[in-house]
N, C-alpha and C positions, 0 to 999 in steps of 0.2 A: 536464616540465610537461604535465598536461593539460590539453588547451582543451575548453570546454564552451560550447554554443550551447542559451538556454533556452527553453524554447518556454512561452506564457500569462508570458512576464517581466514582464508590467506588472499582471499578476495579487499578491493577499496572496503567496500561497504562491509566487510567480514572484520576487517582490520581497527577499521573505527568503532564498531561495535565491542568490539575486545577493548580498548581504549574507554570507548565512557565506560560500558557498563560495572567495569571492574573499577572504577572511582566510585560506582553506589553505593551507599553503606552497607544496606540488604540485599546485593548481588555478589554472587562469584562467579567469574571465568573458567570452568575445568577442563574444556575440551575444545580444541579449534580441528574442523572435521576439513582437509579440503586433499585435492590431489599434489598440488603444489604445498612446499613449507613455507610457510607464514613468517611474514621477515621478525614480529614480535609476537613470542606467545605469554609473556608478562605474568608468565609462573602458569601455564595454561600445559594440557599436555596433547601433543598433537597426534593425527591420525590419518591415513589417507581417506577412509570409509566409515561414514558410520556403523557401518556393521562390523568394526573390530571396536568397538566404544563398547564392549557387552558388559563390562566390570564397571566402567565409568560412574562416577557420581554423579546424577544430575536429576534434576529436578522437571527443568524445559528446556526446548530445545528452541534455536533462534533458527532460519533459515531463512537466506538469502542468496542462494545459489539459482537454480530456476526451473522449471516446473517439473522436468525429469528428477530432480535432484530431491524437492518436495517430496514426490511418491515415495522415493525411496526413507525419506524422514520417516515419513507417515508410516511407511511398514512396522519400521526398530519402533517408532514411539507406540502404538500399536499392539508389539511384542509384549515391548516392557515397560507399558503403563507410564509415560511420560507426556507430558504437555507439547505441543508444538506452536510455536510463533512463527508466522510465514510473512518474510517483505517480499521473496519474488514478484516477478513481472510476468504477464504474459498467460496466466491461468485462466481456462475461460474456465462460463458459468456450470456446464457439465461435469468439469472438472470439481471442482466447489461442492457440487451435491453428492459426488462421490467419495467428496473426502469427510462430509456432513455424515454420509453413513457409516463410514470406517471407524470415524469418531465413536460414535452413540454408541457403537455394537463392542468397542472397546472401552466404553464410560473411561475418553480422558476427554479431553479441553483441548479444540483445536484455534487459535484465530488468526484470521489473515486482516490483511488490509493493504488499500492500496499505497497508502501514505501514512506514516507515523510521524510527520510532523504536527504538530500542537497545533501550528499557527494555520496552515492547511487545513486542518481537521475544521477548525472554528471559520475560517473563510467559505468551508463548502455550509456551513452551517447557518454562515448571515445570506449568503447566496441562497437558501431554500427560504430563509425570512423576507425576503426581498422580492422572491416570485411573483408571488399572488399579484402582487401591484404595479406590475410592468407588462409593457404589449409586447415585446420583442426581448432575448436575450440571445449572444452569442460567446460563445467560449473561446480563449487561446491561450494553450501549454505550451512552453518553450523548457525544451531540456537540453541537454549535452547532446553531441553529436554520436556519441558511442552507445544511447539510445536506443535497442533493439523495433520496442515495439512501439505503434501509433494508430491509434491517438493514446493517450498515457491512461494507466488507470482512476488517476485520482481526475481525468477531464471526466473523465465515463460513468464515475460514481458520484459527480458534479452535475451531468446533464440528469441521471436517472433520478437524484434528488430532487432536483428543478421542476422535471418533471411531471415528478406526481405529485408536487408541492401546488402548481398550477391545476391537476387534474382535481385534486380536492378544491380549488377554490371552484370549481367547474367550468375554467378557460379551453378553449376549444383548442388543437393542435396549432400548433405555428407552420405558416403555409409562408415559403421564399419567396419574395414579392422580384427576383429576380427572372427574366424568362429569356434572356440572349445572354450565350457565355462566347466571349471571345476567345479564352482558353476552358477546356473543360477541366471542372474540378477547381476553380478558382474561390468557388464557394464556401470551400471544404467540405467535411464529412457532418453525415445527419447521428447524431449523439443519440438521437432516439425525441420522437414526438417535435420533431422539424430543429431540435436544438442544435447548429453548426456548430463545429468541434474545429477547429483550426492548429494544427502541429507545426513547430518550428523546433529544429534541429540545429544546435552551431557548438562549435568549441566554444570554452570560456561559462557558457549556461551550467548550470548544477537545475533546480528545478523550480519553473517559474508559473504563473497562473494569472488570467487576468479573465474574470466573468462582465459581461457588459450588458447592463442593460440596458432599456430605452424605451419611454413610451413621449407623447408630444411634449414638448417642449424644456425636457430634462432627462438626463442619464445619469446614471451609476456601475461605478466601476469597482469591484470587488476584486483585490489584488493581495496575493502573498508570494513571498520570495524566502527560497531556500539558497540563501550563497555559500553554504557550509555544509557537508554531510552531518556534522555532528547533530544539527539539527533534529536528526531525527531516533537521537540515543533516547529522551527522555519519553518519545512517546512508544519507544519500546520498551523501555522500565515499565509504563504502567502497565503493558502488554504480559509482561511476563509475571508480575506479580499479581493478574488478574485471571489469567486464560485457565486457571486450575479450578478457578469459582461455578464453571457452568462445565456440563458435557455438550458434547455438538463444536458444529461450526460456528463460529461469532467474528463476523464482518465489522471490519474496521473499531477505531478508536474511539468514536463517538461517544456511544455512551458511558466511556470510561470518564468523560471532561465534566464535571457536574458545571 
């Protein structure tokens, strides 16, 4: 059995996570960490701070609260030799390589990822099989409106995959064949090696994705849709029963999908 302690538990995404995981047969719930109480803790026990969890049972810890909230995981997990799962948003890459050292110098298992959806994971993945053989690609992420940051992580670790997916085949940067903007920024943003990155924001959106490609005389359109948070229970199951296998940082779900 693994025990999991969650951090932001009384949070959406804190609450559905307590909800599936604790239906897995080889998970358990023991700790929802948040400063608010948690409308269900489902036999969980709760805590304002991780740093009163010092007796707690657990195994790994989940967190989805956001990038201040992470550091402070990473301490207690750190302390006392425990695993961390991170879904926050909004961590840049300096960040990442400082939690890659925290890690290693503490021989635990840290993984983050931008997206734990399955269907996601496997979209950005026919999206990098799809590169090589197109002249043009452009990306659009559509999430909820309560959306802090943009462009989404899982557009960013879409365009970097695309990216070097093309630069292996030895395709040259994508250059905007656009040169008059009637509004500026109409374009969108450059996702890295000319890839446009296009954000939309609305109520009703949970988390949406649609990669476009295009070369003469045909396109492909590479789309997944998240209309459910629960979506994203089961690729946090594998996350937690994986992340204890390696020390360091380990990016994303990927190579969890055989």
């Amino acid at each position: 059995m693994i025990r999991v302690v969650i951090v932001g538990g009384a949070g959406r995404m804190g609450q559905i996570m307590a909800a599936g995981l604790t239906e897995i047969h080889d998970v358990e719930v023991t700790t929802l960490v948040d400063v608010n109480e948690p409308l269900q803790l489902r036999g969980a026990t709760w805590v304002t701070s991780i740093d009163e969890a010092k007796d707690v049972d657990a195994d790994v810890v989940v967190d989805f609260s956001n990038a201040q909230g992470v550091a402070s995981s990473l301490v207690w997990c750190a302390k006392h030799k425990k695993h961390l799962v991170i879904g926050a948003s909004g961590i840049v890459p300096s960040e990442l390589e400082a939690m890659d050292d925290k890690a290693r110098a503490a021989k635990i298992g840290v993984l983050q990822a931008a997206n734990f959806s399955i269907g996601a994971v496997l979209a950005e993945r026919f999206a990098v099989q799809a590169a090589p053989y197109f002249d043009r690609v452009e990306i659009i992420e559509m999430h909820h409106d309560k959306k802090v940051d943009a462009p989404s992580g899982t557009s960013l670790a879409s365009a970097k995959g695309i990216a070097q997916a093309r630069k292996d085949a030895a395709l040259s940067s994508l250059i905007d064949p656009t040169t008059k903007f009637s509004v500026e920024g109409a374009r969108g943003a450059d996702g890295g090696d000319g890839i446009m990155i296009h954000s939309v924001r609305l109520p009703g959106l949970v988390a949406h994705q649609e990669v476009l490609f295009g070369r003469d005389g045909e396109g492909l359109t590479i789309r997944h849709d998240a209309y459910d948070r629960k979506s994203f229970v089961a690729g946090v199951a594998l996350a937690v029963r994986a992340v204890g296998e390696t020390t360091g940082l380990t990016i994303g779900i990927d190579a969890l999908l055989s």
